[in-house]
C-alpha positions, -999 to +999 in steps of 0.1 A: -259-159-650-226-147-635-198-171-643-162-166-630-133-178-649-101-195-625-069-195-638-043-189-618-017-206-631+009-193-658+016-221-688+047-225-706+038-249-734+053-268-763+082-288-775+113-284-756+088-263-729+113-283-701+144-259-710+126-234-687+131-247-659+160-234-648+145-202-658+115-201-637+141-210-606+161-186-616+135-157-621+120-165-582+153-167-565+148-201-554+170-216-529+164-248-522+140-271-543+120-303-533+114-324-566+082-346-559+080-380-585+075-412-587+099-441-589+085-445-626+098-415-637+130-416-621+136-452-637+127-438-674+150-409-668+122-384-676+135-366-644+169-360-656+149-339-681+143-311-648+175-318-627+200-311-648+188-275-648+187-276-610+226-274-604+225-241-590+202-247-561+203-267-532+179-300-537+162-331-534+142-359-550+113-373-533+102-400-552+079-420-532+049-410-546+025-441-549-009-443-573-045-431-551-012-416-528-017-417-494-017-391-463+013-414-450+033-401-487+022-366-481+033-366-447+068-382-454+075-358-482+068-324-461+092-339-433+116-335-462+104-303-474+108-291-440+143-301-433+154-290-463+133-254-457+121-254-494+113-220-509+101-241-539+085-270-549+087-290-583+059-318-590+067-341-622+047-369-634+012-375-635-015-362-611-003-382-583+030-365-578+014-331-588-012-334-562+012-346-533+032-314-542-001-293-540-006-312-508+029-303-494+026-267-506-003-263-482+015-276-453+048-268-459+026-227-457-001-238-433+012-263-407-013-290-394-022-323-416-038-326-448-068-338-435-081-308-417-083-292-447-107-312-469-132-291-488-125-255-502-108-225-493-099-240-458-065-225-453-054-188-456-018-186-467-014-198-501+009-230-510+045-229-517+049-219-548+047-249-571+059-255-608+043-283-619+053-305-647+032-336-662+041-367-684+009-381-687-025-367-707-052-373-681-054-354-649-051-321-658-037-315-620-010-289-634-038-264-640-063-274-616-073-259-581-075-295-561-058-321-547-071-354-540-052-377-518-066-412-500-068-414-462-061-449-458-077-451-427-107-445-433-107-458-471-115-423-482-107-398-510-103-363-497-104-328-517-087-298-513-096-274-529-094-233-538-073-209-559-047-208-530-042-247-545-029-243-580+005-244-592+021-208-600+035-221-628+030-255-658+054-266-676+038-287-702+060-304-727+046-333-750+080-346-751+080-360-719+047-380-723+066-401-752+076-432-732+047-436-711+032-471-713+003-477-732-016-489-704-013-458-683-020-440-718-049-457-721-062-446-687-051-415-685-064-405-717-096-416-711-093-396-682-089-366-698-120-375-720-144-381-687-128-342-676-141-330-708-178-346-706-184-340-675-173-306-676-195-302-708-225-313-691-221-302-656-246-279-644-221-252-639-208-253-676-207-219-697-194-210-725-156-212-719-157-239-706-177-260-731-152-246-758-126-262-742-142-296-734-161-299-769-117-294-785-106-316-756-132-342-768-121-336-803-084-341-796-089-369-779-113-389-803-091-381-829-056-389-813-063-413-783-060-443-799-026-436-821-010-426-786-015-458-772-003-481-801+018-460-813+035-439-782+063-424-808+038-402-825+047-372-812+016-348-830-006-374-813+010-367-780+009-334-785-026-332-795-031-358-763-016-332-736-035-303-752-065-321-748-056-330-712-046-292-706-080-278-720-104-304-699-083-291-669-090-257-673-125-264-685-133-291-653-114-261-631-142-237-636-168-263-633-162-292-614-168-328-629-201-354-622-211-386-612-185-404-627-159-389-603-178-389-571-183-425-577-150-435-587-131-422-558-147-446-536-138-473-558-100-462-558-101-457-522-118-493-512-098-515-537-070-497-555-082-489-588-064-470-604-082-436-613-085-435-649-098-469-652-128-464-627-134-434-650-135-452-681-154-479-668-180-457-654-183-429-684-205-447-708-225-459-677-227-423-663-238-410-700-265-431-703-280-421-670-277-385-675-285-383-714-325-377-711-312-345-684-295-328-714-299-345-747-286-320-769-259-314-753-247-353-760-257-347-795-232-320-795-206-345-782-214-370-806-206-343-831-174-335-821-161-369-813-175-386-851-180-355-874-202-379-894-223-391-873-262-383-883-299-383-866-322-363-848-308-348-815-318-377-794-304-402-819-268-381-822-272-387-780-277-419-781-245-427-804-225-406-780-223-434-758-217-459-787-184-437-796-170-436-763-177-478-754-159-482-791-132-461-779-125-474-745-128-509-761-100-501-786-079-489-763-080-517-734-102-505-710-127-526-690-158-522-696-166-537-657-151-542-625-156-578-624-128-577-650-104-564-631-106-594-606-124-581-577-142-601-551-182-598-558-188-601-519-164-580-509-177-556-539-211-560-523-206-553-492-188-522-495-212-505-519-233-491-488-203-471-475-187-463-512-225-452-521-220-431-489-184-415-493-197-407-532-222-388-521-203-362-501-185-350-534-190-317-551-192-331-581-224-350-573-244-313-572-235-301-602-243-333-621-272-331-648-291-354-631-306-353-599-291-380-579-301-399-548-285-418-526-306-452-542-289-441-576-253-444-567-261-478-549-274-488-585-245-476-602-223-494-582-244-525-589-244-523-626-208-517-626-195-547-613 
């Protein structure tokens, strides 16, 4: 089988990786530079971290960006990018400011709104070009060839997708994840793990991109948990974002699985917030995939618990016994009834959530075959 590796973007990685900033805008004779954020990072003074460098270029700081962000933020921050005729954009946070950028890059090149370009490769001229710079481990976004951004009006979560997408350049720097919360954390990291599984099992998996999910896996069993309760641990941030970074390029040649298509919906109908309808879905989503691929959740068993022992469908099932002990350690629900959400208003969205879940990519290149009927039982057993 052919396989075809995407990597467009160029990574400048490490400790003190920020410092190139000014660089980078130097080197492309930028001119005028929208930073896109969040009003997070401003507050923390991460930002500081990339404007400071930015003093010899004309710019601005849009910093509106929202969690599941909206077409409404997208459309406010290219009326910005616009005025101030940016030859450059800068994206900083976590994959919601990253993925508004991406958003603005396309229309800022293409014109229109972001909805008419759902799906992939739907524009011709590529984005403006985009540094990208994350402070969380979870999305992956700053090496990825999508953006997903709600359309409130319809309570849907759209994709954009293509090589034209990416970010020309990641800045990834482990020193700016230091004073994230350990909620966010939490949810990002297990993020990052759900990237790497279903990127491991996805039908479209090959052999460089199950390298880089089995290490992301490893990484992330093995540091996860000190990151949260102990957010000074800089090797365990380190080792966090390198996780992140692999299961982004792995997921970017493969696309994810159930557990995506079906959590989109859920962020879309009642605002929750992405990595946590991951985490609660991924032990859910393991167990109804494991009999389509057992040995390959053997094989995650093994890298997440190098002691863990059995024949290959035993070493399966435990894979799903690591990650519930994992999630549970680090805070995350293990249902949506926990988060406080009405059971009849659960109910009575599942037929259109079950809908909008099955229009995702992700749903074909799952291990299992998946109906329609499945998704509506997933939701159920969710909640």
């Amino acid at each position: 089988m052919l396989s075809v590796i995407k990597n467009v973007t160029e990574i400048v990685w490490g400790i003190g990786a920020v410092e190139k900033v000014s660089e980078l805008v130097a080197k492309n004779k930028a001119r005028n530079v929208l930073v896109i954020t969040d009003k997070g990072i401003v507050n923390s003074g991460v930002i500081r971290a990339v404007t400071h460098q930015l003093s010899q270029v004309t710019y601005e700081v849009f910093d509106e960006v929202e969690p599941n962000p909206s077409v409404r933020t997208v459309d406010k921050a290219v009326e910005i990018c616009r005025r101030l005729n940016a030859d450059m954009l800068i994206g900083v946070g976590g994959g919601s400011p990253i993925d508004v950028a991406k958003a603005v890059g396309v229309l800022h090149a293409n014109g229109g709104s972001i909805v008419q370009y759902e799906g992939i490769d739907t524009f011709s001229k590529p984005i403006t070009p985009l540094l990208a710079i994350p402070t969380t481990s979870g999305t992956g976004s700053e090496v990825t060839s999508f953006t997903v951004i709600t359309d409130t009006e319809r309570n849907y979560k759209l994709t954009v997708g293509g090589v034209l997408v990416a970010a020309k350049w990641a800045v990834v720097d482990p020193q700016l994840t230091v004073t994230v919360p350990a909620k966010i954390t939490a949810a990002t990291g297990i993020d990052a793990l759900v990237h790497a599984i279903e990127s491991y099992t996805s039908l479209a998996s090959f052999h460089y991109s199950e390298v880089l999910a089995l290490d992301a896996m490893q990484l992330i069993s093995a540091n996860l948990r000190q990151a949260v309760y102990h957010g000074e641990n800089l090797r365990a941030r380190e080792n966090m974002l390198l996780a992140s970074l692999h299961a982004g390029l792995a997921f970017n040649n493969t696309r994810l699985g159930n557990a995506h298509a079906i959590s989109h919906p859920l962020s879309a109908f009642f605002g929750i917030a992405h990595g946590v309808a991951n985490g609660i879905l991924l032990p859910v989503i393991m167990e109804f995939n494991i009999l389509a691929c057992p040995e390959k959740f053997a094989r995650i068993a093994e890298a997440m618990d190098s002691s863990v022992s059995g024949n290959v469908l035993e070493k399966s099932y435990k894979s799903i016994e690591i990650v519930r002990q994992l999630a549970k350690d680090i805070g995350i629900p293990s249902s949506i009834s926990e988060l406080g959400i009405d059971k009849e208003a659960y109910e009575k969205a599942i037929p259109e959530m079950a809908q909008d879940a099955m229009k995702s990519g992700n749903i074909k290149v799952n291990p299992r075959l998946t109906r329609l009927e499945d998704v509506t039982a997933l939701y159920r057993q969710i909640y």
